[in-house]
N, C-alpha and C positions, 0 to 999 in steps of 0.2 A: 390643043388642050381643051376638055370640055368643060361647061361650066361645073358640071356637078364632082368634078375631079379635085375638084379645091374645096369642096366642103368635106369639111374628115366626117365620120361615121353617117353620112346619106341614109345606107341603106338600113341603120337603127330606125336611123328618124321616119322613112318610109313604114318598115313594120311596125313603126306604134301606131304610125298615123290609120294603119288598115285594123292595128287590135282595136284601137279607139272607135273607128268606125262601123266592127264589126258587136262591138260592148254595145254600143249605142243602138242599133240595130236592133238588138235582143231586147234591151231593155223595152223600145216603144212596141215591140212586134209583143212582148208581156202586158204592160200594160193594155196594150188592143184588147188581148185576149182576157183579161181581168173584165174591160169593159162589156164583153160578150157573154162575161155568167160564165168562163170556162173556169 
């Protein structure tokens, strides 16, 4: 039995965690480019 077989909906939690970090992402890669006069 694997550990991650006992937590219900895993693989939600995995996708938000990668939209969240891909949000996040954009966001500071925007402001960089704000700081650049773009």
């Amino acid at each position: 039995m694997n550990y991650f077989d006992k937590i219900p909906n895993n693989k939600i939690i995995v996708i938000s965690l990668i939209t969240t970090s891909i949000l996040f992402g954009a966001k500071s890669t925007i402001e960089k480019a704000k700081e650049s006069g773009i």
